[in-house]
N, C-alpha and C positions, 0 to 999 in steps of 0.2 A: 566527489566520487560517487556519492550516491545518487545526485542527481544525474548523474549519465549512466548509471544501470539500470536507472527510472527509463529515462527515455531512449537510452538504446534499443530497449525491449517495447516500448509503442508501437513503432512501426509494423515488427513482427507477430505481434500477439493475433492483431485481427486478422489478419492471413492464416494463422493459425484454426482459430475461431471458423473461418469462412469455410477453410478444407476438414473441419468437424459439421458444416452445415448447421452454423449458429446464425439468427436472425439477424438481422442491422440494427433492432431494435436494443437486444440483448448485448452486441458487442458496443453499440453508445452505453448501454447502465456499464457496461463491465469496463470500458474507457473512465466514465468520469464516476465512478466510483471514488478512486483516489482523490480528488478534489472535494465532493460532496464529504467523504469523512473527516479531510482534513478542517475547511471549513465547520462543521458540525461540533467533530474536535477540539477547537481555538476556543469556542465558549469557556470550557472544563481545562484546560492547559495550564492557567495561571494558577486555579484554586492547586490545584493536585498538584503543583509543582511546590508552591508554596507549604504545604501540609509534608511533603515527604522528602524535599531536598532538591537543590541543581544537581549536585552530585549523581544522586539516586536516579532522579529521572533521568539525566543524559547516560546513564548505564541503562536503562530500560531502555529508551529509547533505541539504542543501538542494540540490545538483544532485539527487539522485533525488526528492526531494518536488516537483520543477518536471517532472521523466519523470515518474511514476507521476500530476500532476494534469494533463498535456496528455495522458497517454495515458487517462484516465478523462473528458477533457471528451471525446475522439474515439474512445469507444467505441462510441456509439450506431451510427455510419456503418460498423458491421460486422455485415453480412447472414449469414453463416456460422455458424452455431450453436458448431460446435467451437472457429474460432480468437475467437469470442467471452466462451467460456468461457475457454478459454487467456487471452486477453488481459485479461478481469476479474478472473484469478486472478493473474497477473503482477502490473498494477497494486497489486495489493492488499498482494501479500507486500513490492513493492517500498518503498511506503508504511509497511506497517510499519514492516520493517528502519529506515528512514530514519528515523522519529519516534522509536524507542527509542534509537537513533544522537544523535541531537539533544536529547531529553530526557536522556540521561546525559553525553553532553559538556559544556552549558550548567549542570550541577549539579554538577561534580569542579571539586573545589579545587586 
């Protein structure tokens, strides 16, 4: 399910972006954001999950995948070009971290 609130919201986001008069350049960093922190994230997944629990982490991790998808259904209602960008870049890394979080918790033995 989280994967399809991920990507339902792709399509839309840069069209959003585009009628705030956001560059091409800016809505690529703000697209693949989520991949670059995931990746970046996968480094530090294992130590931190080992130090603090499968448990614990798959609780964290789904509290940030509930911030990063109410903070991606109320992006639109931000007129501000910059804390736009900010905030679509936020959501996005936070999302990452969280599924790379989740996805290696739910798979360690």
């Amino acid at each position: 399910m989280t994967y399809a609130s991920i990507y339902a919201a792709a399509p839309f986001l840069p069209l959003e972006a585009i009628d705030k008069k956001v560059n091409e350049g800016y809505i690529g960093l703000m697209l693949s954001s989520y991949a670059i922190a995931s990746v970046v994230a996968g480094f530090y997944t294992g130590d931190i999950i080992m130090k603090i629990g499968r448990r614990r982490s798959l609780f964290i991790s789904n509290i940030l995948q509930m911030i990063a998808a109410f903070g991606t259904a109320f992006i639109h209602y931000i007129d501000d070009k910059t804390i736009f960008i900010t905030a679509f870049i936020l959501t996005r890394v936070v999302w990452g971290i969280s599924l790379i979080i989740n996805q290696t918790a739910s798979k360690l033995v």
